[in-house]
C-alpha positions, 0 to 999 in steps of 0.5 A, a space after each residue: 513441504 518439499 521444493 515441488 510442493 512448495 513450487 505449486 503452492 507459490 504458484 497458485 498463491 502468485 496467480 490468486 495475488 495478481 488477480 486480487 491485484 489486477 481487480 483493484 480499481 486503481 490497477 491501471 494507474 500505479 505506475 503514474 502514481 509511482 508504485 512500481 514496487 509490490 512485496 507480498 509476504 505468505 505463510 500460515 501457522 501449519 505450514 510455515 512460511 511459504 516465501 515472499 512475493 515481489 512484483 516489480 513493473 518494467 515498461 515492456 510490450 504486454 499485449 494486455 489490455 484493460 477490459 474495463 473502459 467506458 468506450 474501447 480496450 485500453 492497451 497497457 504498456 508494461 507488465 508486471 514481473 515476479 520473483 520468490 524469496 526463500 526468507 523474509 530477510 532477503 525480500 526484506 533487504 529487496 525492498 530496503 534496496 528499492 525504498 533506498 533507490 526511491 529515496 535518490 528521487 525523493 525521501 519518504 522519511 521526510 514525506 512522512 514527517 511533513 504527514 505527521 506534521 499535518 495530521 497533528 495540526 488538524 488534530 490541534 486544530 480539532 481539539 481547540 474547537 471541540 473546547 471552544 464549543 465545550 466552554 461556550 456550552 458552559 458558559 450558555 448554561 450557567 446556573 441561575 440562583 434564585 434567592 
């Protein structure tokens, strides 16, 4: 596949990812959830790898507007913008700059330990209470020996 080829299919790719992305329900509200950051990897087994994708949001004036609401036309400020990697290595050094500039504002290693931690109490606290009732359906069914 030559650049101009390849230029199109990233194109099309680019349009069909951002009205995946511009669907989702939760579209309107990444911003306020902290996700400014997409990275999007394309490629297939015939072609190979086609590049990968970073959107990141700025607060510029858009002139979008969310045509969804329940009474009027939203106006979104800020848009999304784009850029090509030729390699998964330089989208991946990208985003490990993104994900080292996020973790000046908090750490996300730490924010998955204390995750991890959690899920594992509720399954502890799970599997006691699977045993607690195991142990009283044994004790309920005792056998009755008639001599």
């Amino acid at each position: 596949m030559d650049d101009g080829q390849k230029e199109v299919v990233r194109t099309a790719l680019e349009m069909q990812f951002r009205y995946k992305f511009y669907q989702d329900t939760v579209f309107p509200f990444y911003q306020s959830m902290g996700i400014k950051d997409v990275f999007q990897g394309f490629g297939n087994d015939e072609v190979g790898f086609i590049g990968m994708l970073h959107l990141w949001w700025v607060p510029e004036e858009s002139n979008i507007h969310y045509d969804r609401p329940t009474k009027f036309p939203v106006k979104i400020i800020g848009t999304w913008k784009a850029e090509w990697f030729d390699t998964a290595q330089e989208g991946m050094a990208v985003a490990q700059k993104v994900e080292e500039e996020r973790n000046k504002v908090y750490n996300s290693h730490k924010m998955i330990e204390v995750h991890q931690a959690y899920a594992r109490s509720v399954m502890e606290k799970q599997t006691r209470q699977q045993i607690k009732e195991q142990i009283d359906n044994l004790e309920s069914e005792k056998k009755i020996l008639w001599n």
